[in-house]
C-alpha positions as CSV (number, residue, x, y, z in Angstrom):
1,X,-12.1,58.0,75.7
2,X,-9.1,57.7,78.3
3,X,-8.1,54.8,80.5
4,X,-5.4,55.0,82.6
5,X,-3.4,52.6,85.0
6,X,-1.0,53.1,87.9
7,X,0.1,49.5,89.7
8,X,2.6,49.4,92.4
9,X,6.0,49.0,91.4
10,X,7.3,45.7,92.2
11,X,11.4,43.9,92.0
12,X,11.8,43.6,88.5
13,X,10.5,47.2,87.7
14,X,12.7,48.4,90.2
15,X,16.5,46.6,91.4
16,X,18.6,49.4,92.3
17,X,18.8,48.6,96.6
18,X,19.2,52.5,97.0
19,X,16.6,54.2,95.2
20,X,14.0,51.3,95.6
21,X,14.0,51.3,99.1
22,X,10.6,50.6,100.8
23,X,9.4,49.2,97.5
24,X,6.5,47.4,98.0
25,X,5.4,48.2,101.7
26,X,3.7,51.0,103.6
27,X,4.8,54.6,103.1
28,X,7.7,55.9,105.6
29,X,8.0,59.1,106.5
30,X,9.9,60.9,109.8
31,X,9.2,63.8,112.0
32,X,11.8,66.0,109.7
33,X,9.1,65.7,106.8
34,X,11.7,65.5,104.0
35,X,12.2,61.8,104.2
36,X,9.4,59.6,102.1
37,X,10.5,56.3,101.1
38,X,8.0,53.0,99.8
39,X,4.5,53.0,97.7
40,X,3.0,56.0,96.1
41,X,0.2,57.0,98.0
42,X,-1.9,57.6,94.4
43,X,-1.4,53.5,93.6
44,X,-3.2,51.4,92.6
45,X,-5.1,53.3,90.5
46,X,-7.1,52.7,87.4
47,X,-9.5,55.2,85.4
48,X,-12.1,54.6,82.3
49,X,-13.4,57.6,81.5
50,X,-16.0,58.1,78.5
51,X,-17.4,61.6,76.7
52,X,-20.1,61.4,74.3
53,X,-21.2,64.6,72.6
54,X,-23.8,65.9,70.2
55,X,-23.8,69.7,69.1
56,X,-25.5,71.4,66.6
57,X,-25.3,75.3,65.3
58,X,-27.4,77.3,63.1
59,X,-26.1,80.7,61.7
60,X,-28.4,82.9,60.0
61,X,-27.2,85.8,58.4
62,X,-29.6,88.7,58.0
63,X,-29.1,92.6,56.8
64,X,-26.4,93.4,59.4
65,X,-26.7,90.7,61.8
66,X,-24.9,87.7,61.6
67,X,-26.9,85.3,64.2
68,X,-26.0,81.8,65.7
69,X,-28.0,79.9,67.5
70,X,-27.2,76.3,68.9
71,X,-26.6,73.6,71.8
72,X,-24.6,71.0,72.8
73,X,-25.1,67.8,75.2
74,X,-22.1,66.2,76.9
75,X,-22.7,62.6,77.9
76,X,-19.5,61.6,80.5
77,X,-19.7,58.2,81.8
78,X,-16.4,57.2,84.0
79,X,-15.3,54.6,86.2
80,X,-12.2,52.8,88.1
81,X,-10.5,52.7,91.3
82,X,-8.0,54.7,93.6
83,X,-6.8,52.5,96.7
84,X,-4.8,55.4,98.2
85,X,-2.9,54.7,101.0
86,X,-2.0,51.6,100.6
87,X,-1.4,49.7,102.8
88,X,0.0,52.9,105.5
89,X,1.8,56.0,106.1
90,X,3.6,55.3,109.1
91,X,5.6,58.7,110.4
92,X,8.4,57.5,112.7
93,X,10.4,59.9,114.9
94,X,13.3,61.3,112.7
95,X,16.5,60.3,114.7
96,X,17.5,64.3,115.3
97,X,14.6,64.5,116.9
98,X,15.0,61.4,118.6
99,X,18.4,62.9,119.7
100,X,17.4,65.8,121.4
101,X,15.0,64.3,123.4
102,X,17.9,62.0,124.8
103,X,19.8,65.0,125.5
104,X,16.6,66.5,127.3
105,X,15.3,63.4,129.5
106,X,17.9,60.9,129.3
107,X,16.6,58.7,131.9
108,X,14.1,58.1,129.5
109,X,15.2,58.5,126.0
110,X,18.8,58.0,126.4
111,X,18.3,54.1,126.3
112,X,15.8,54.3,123.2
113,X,18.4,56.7,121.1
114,X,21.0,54.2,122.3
115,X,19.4,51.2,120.9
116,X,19.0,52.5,117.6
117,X,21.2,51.0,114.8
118,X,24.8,53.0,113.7
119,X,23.0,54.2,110.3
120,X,20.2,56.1,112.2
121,X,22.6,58.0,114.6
122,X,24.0,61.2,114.3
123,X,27.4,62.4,115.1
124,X,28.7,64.4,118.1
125,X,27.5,68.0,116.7
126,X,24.4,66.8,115.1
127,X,25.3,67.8,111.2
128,X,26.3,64.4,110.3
129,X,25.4,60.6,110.1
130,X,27.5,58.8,112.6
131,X,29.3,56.6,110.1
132,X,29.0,58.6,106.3
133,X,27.9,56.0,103.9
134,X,26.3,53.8,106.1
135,X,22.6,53.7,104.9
136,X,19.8,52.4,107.0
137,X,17.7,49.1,105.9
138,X,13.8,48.8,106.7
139,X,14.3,46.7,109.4
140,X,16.8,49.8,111.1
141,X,13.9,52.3,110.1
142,X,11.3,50.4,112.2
143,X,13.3,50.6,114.9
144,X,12.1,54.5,115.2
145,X,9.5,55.6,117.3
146,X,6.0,56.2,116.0
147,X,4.6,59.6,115.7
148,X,1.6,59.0,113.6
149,X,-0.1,56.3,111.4
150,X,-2.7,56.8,108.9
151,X,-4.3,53.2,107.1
152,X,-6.0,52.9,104.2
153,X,-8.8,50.8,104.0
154,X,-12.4,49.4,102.3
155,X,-13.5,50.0,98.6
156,X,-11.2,51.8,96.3
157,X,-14.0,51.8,93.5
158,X,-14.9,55.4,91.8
159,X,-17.5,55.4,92.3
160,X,-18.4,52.7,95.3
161,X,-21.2,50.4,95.0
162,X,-23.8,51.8,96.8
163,X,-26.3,53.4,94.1
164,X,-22.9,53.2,91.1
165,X,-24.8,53.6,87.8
166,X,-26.1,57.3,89.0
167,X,-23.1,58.8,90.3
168,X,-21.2,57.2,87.2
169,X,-22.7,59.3,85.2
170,X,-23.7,62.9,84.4
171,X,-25.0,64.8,81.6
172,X,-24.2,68.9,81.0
173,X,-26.4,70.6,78.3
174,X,-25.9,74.3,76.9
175,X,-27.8,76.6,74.8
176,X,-26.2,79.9,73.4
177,X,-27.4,82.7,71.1
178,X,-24.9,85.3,69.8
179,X,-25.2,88.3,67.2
180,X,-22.7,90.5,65.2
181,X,-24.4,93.7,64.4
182,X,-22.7,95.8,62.0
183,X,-24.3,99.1,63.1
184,X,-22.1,100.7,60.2
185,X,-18.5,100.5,58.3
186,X,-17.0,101.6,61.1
187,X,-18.2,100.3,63.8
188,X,-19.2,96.9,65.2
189,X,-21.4,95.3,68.2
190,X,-21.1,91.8,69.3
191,X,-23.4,90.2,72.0
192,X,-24.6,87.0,73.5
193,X,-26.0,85.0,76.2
194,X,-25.6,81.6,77.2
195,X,-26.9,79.2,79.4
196,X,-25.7,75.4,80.9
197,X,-26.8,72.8,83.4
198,X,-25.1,69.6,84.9
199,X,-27.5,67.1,86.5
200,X,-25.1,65.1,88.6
201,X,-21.9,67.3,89.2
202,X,-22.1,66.7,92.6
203,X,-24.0,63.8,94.8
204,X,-27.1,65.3,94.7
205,X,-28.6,62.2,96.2
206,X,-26.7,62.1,99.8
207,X,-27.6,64.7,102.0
208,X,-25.8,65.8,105.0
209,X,-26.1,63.2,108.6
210,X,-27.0,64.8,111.7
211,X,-23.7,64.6,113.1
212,X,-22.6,67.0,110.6
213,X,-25.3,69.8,112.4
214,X,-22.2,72.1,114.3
215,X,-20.4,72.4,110.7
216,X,-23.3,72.8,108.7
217,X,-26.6,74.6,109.1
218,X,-28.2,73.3,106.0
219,X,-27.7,69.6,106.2
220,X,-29.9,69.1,102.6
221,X,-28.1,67.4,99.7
222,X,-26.0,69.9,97.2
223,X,-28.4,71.7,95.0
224,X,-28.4,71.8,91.3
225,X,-27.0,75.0,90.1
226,X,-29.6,76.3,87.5
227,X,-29.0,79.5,87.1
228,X,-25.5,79.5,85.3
229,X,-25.9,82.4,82.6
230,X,-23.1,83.4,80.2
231,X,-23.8,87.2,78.9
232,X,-21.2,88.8,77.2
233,X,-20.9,91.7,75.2
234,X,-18.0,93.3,73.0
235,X,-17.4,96.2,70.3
236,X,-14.9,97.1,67.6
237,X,-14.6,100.9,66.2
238,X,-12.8,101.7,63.3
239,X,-11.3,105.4,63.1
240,X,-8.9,106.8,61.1
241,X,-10.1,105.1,57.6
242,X,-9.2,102.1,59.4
243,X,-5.3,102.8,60.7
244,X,-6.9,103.1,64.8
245,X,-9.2,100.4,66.0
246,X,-11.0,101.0,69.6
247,X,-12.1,97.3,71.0
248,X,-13.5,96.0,74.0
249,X,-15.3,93.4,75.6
250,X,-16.6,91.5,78.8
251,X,-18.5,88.4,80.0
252,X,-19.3,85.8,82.5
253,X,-17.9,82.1,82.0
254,X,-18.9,78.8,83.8
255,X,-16.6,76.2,84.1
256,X,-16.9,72.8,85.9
257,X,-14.1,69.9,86.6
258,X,-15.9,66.4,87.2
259,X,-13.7,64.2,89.1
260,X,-12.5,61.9,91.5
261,X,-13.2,65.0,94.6
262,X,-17.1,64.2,94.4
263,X,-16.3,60.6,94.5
264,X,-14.1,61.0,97.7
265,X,-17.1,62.7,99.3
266,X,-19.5,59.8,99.0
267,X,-17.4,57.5,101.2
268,X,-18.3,60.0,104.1
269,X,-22.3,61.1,103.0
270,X,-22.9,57.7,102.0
271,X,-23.8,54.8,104.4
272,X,-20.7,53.6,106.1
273,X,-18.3,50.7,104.1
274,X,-19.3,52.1,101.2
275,X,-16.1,53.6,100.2
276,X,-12.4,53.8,101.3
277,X,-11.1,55.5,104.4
278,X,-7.7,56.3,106.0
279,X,-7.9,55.4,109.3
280,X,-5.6,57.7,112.2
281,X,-3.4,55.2,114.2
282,X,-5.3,57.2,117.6
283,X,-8.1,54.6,116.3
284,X,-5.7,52.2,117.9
285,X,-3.8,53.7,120.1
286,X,-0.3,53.7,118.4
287,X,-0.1,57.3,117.7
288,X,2.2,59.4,120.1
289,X,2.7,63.1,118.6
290,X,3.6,64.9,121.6
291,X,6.5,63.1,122.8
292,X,7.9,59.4,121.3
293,X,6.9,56.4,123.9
294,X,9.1,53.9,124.0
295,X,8.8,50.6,122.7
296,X,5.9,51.6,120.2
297,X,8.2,51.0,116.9
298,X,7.1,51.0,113.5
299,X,8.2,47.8,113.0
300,X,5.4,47.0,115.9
301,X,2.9,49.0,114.1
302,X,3.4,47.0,111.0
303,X,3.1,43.3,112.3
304,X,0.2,44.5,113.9
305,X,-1.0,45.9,110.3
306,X,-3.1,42.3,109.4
307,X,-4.8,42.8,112.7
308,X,-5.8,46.5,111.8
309,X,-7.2,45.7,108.7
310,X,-9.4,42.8,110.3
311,X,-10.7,44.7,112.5
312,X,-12.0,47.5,110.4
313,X,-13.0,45.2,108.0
314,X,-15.8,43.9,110.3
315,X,-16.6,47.8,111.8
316,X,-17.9,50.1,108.7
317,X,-20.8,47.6,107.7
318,X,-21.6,46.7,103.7
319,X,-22.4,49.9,102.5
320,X,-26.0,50.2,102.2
321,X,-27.8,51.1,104.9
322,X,-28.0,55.0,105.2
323,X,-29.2,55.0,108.9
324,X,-25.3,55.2,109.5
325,X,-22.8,57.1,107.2
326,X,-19.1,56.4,107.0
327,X,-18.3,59.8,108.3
328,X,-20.5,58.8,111.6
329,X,-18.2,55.9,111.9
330,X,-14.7,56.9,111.4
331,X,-15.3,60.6,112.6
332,X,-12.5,61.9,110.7
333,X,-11.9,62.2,106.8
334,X,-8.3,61.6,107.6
335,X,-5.2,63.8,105.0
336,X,-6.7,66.6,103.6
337,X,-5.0,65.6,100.4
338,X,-7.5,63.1,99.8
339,X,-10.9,65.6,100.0
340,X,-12.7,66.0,101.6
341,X,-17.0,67.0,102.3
342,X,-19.2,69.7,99.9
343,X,-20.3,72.1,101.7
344,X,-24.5,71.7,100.7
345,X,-24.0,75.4,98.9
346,X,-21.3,74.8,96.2
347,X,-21.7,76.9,93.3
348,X,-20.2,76.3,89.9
349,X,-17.1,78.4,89.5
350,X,-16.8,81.3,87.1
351,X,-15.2,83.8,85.2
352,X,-15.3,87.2,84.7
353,X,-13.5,89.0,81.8
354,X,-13.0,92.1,80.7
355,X,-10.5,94.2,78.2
356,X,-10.5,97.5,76.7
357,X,-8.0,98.6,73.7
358,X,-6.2,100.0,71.2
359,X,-4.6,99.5,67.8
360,X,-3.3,101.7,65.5
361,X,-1.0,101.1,62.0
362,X,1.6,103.3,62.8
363,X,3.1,102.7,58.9
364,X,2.2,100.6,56.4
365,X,2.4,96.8,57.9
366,X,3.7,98.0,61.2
367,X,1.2,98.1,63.8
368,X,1.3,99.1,67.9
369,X,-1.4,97.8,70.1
370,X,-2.2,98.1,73.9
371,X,-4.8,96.4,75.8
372,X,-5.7,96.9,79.7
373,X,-6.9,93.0,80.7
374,X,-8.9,91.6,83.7
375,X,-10.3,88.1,84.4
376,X,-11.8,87.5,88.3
377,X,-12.0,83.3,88.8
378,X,-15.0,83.0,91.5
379,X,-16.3,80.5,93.6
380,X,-13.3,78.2,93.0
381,X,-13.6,75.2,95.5
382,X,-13.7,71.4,96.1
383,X,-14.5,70.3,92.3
384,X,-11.4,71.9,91.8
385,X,-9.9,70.3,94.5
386,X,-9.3,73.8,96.1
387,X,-10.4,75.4,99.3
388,X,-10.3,72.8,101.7
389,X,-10.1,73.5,105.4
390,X,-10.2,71.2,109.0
391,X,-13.8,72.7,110.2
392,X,-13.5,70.7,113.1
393,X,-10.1,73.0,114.5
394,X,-8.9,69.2,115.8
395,X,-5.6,70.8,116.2
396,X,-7.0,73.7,118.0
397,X,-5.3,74.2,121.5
398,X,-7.9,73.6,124.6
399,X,-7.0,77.1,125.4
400,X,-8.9,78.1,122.7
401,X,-11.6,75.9,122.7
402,X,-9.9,73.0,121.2
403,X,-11.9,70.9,118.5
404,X,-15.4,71.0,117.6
405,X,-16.4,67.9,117.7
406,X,-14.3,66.5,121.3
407,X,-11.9,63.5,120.6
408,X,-13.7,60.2,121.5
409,X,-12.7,58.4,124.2
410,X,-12.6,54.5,123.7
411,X,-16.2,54.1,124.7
412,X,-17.6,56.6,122.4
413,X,-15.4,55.5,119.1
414,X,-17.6,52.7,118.8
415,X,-20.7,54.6,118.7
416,X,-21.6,56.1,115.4
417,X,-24.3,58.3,117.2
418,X,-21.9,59.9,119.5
419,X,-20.7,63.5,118.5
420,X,-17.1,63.1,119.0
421,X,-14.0,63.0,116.3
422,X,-11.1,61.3,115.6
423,X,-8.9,63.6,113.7
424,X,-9.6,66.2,111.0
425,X,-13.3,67.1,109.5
426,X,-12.2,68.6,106.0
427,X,-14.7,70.1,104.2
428,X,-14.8,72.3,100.5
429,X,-16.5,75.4,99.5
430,X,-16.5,77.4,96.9
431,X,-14.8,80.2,98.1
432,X,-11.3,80.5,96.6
433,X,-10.9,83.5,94.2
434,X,-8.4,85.0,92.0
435,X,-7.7,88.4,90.1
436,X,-5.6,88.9,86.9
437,X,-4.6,92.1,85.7
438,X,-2.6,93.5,83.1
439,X,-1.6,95.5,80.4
440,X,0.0,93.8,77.3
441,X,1.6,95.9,74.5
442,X,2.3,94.1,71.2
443,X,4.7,95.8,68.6
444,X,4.0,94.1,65.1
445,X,6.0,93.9,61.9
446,X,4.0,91.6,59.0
447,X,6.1,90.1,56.5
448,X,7.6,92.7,54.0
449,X,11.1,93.5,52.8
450,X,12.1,90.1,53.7
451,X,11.8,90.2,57.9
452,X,8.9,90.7,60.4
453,X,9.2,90.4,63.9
454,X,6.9,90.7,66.9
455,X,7.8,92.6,70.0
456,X,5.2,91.7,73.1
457,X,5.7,93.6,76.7
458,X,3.3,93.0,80.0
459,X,2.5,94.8,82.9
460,X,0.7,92.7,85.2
461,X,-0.4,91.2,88.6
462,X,-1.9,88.1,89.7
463,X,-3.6,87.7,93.1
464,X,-5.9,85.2,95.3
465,X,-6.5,82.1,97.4
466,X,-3.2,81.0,99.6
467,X,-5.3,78.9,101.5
468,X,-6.9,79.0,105.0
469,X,-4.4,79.7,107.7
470,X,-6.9,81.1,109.6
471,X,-10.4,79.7,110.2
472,X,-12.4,82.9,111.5
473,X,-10.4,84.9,108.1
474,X,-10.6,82.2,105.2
475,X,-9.1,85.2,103.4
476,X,-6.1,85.7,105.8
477,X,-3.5,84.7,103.4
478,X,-4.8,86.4,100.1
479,X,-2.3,87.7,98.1
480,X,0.6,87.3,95.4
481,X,0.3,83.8,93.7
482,X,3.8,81.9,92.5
483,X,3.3,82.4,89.0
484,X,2.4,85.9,89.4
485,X,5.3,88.2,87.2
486,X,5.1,91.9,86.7
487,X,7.2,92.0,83.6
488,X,7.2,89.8,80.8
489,X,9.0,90.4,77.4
490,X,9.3,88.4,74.6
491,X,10.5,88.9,71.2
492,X,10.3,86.9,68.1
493,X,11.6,87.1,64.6
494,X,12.4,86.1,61.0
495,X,14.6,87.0,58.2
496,X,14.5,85.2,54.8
497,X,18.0,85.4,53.5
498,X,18.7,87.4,49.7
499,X,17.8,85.2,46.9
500,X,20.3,83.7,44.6
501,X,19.8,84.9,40.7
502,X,22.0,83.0,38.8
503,X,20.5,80.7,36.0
504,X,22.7,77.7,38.1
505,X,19.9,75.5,39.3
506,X,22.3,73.4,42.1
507,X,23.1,76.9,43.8
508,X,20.0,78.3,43.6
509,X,18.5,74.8,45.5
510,X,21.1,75.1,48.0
511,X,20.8,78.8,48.9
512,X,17.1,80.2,48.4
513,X,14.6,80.1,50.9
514,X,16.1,80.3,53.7
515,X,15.2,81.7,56.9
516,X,17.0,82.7,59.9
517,X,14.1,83.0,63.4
518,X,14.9,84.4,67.0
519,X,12.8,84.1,69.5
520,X,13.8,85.2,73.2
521,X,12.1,85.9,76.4
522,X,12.7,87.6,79.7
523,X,10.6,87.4,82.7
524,X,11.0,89.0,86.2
525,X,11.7,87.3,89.0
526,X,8.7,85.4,91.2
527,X,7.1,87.2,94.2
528,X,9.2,86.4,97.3
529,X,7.7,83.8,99.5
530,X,9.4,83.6,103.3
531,X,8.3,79.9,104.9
532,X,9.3,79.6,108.5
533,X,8.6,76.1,109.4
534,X,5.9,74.3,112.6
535,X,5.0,77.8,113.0
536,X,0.8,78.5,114.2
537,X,0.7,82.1,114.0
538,X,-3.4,82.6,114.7
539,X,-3.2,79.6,117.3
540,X,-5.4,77.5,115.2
541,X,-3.2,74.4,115.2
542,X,-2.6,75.1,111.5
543,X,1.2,75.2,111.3
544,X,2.7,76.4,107.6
């Protein structure tokens, strides 16, 4: 059982003037992206989340064989809410920015940069407030331009209301059968093969509306993945009476992560107001990313907030009628960090591993081993909340086609029929993979002659999904991940101190058993990782 709650902050959990700036209101950001002030855009949030399992094993032992058979079932039941974007993020024009484009058209922007309050301005050379120390209110922030607005609005619940007991639930059962065959005293087989199904991982009941038909081909609900089969197969050879051991091994591995990312989805496949949304500010006309237009402050944007939330309140419907879904009505499923759509063919993810190795006892109680290892993680996607990408290219340049799905005019944003969008389409599949591989190298000392110490060494790399840069090469960006280290060393030992003895029973408490431990590591450093910033280099309007 887990239950977890995240409220927003309010005064008396936070005084300080400095640090609690914002507290309480929409989310500010600027144009420079390393200014956030105000609510947490996870909060509120609350989870109850329930497991109930049953598992029972029977082991049979035989001549050589040593069998087990078995199964388990795991009941998970889970519910809450997560009312994300609360109430807005409003991104204002960051005064630099603001600055330059006085300097570039001041007839137009030179009245607008003048207007702004001392604590937004910069100084003569740009490196500098205007006045040090002078730190800018709210009420001085909303007196920036606005560059973009995202709302969030409608039902926070996980799941929503529309058909809640079913996708509340799910149930995952798994049979396995596995056998250690000693073929003889030296040498010794190991095999198995299991087997596991989930009956609600994803929303099997909601297929895909028609106005989803230039993203996806198959518009049928996500399948049930039946076929998820764990073999796996190892060995052990003794040589050398015993001092050299030969071992190996491989298998396949399903793994599944059932969370909020499924529950995101069904505010989009479901019928529209069933679910929570985030909203662009184009919905209303308030966003201006291409230059800043004067007059249309974030302190406009919020008085005008109340009205927002009215009006959409009365647009989206109640949530059950399927004849329109929510991503027919808001045409967008707004910050990628929020999930996104399945595509119809997500798999379950899956391991493969493999090792081959060697030990061998080089004297008594000191032993060397070294072991080549590989593990592939496949078909990694949205119930991992990974792989996510805009299929609708909204930021695609017209040059190249610009979006899928054309931006709606103010006619055709009221129409849930009409095959237009307002911002990003993000959708998930399964297609994110990684590769791991390495060789370890243990030196090994067991306790004798009053120390041991173990002496480990690896060789490895570590490889995969960067994400999508590149929507005609998902696989653009492959390479290096930022945990990846090609050496690793660690050491660790202990020495038991000489034993005191005297017949003097005081001394003999204070000094025996002893021990003295080290333990140390070194690690090389992480693969380098050059960032240049607003940069599209496939002209995809995907800027990293």
């Amino acid at each position: 059982y887990y239950s977890g709650r995240l409220k927003i902050p309010t005064s008396s959990d936070c005084t300080d003037p400095v640090i609690c700036l914002g507290l309480g209101g929409a989310q500010y950001r600027t144009t420079l992206s390393s200014f956030v002030i105000g609510n947490n855009l996870n909060t509120p949030q609350n989870r109850q989340l329930r497991t109930y399992q049953l598992t029972d094993t029977l082991s049979w032992q035989k001549g050589n064989h040593r069998i087990r058979l078995g199964g388990e079932w795991e009941h998970f039941y889970g519910r809450g809410s997560w009312e994300y974007v609360k109430p807005a993020i409003v991104v204002l024009w960051d005064p630099l920015h603001l600055a330059a484009f006085a300097a570039a058209v001041p007839s137009v922007y030179g009245p607008v940069y003048a207007a702004l309050p001392n604590s937004l301005k910069v100084n003569a050379t740009g490196t500098g407030p205007l006045v040090p120390g002078l730190l800018p209110t709210i009420d001085d922030l909303q007196k920036l331009p606005v560059y973009q607005v995202l709302i969030g609005t409608g039902d926070g619940g996980q799941p929503q209301n529309f058909r809640q007991p079913e996708a509340s639930r799910n149930n995952r059962y798994r049979l396995f059968a596995t056998d250690q065959w000693r073929v003889n005293n030296k040498f010794v087989l190991s095999y198995s093969l299991a087997w596991a199904y989930e009956n609600n991982l994803l929303n099997h009941d909601l297929d895909r509306p028609a106005y989803l038909s230039k993203i996806f081909s198959n518009l049928s609900a996500p399948k049930r993945d039946k076929n998820n089969f764990d073999p796996s197969l190892g060995f052990a050879w003794s040589l050398r009476g015993g001092k050299t051991v030969i071992r190996g091994g491989g298998g396949l591995f399903h793994d599944s992560n059932l969370f909020w990312t499924r529950l995101v989805e069904r505010a989009y496949t479901g019928p529209s107001g069933n679910g929570r949304y985030i909203i662009p500010g184009s919905f209303f006309g308030v966003d201006s990313q291409s230059v800043p237009t004067p007059g249309n402050t974030g302190a406009k944007v919020i008085a005008a907030l109340p009205t927002y939330q009215a009006t959409l309140a009365g647009f989206f419907g109640n949530g059950t009628d399927l004849s329109v879904r929510g991503i027919e009505r808001i045409k967008t499923t707004g910050d990628i960090g929020f999930g996104g759509i399945f595509s119809p063919e997500t798999p379950i993810a899956y391991s493969a591993q493999t090792t081959i190795g060697v030990q061998h006892e080089i004297v008594r109680n000191l032993t060397i081993q070294a072991d080549y290892v590989m593990r592939r993680a496949i078909h990694i996607g949205g119930l991992f909340d990974t792989f996510k990408y805009d299929a609708n290219r909204f930021n695609r340049p017209a040059s190249l086609g610009g979006p899928i799905y054309p931006i709606c005019t103010a006619a055709q944003i009221v129409d849930p029929k009409a095959l237009c969008s307002n911002g990003a389409i993000n959708i998930s599949i399964g297609g994110a993979n990684y590769r791991y591989s390495g060789l370890h190298v243990k030196v090994e000392r067991r306790f004798t002659s009053s120390y041991l110490f173990t002496a480990s060494y690896a060789l490895s790399r570590y490889t995969g999904f960067n994400g999508v840069v590149n929507p005609d090469n998902f696989f653009q960006a492959n390479g290096y991940q930022g945990s990846d280290r090609t050496h690793r060393f660690t050491f660790s030992g202990v020495y038991q101190t000489p034993q005191y003895g005297g017949d003097n029973k005081f001394i003999k408490a204070a000094l025996n058993t002893w021990q003295i431990s080290l333990i140390s590591q070194m690690v090389s450093k992480p693969p380098l990782t050059p960032t240049i910033s607003s940069i599209d280099p496939t002209g995809q309007g995907i800027n990293f």
